[in-house]
C-alpha angles and dihedrals in degrees: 000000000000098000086054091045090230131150135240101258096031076053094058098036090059087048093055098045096055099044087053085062097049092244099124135019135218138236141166126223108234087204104057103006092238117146114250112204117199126185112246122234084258087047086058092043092056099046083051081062094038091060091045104051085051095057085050101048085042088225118169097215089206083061127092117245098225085051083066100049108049 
């Protein structure tokens, strides 16, 4: 959350999101009781596409979007 300088409740809403997609999975730590979030074989299989479709599309992700495009 902090190194992606996220809130809370962006934070959750990303989660969310992608739990309702089946990209990632949730468990709990019995230890400490902390949530421990996986990505799901169809998490893993999306972020194979992603990286392909950037290597396509030849987008450097550090980039803005609107400096590539004017």
């Amino acid at each position: 959350m902090y190194r992606c300088n996220l809130s809370f409740d962006q934070l959750e809403e990303y989660l969310s999101f992608l739990s309702e997609r089946g990209l990632i999975s949730q468990t709990f730590s019995e230890e400490d009781m902390h949530a421990i979030f996986w990505t799901t074989p169809r998490g893993v299989e999306f972020l194979k596409k992603y990286e392909g479709l950037k290597e396509i599309v030849d987008v450097d992700t550090d980039q803005k979007l609107y400096s590539t495009i004017s």
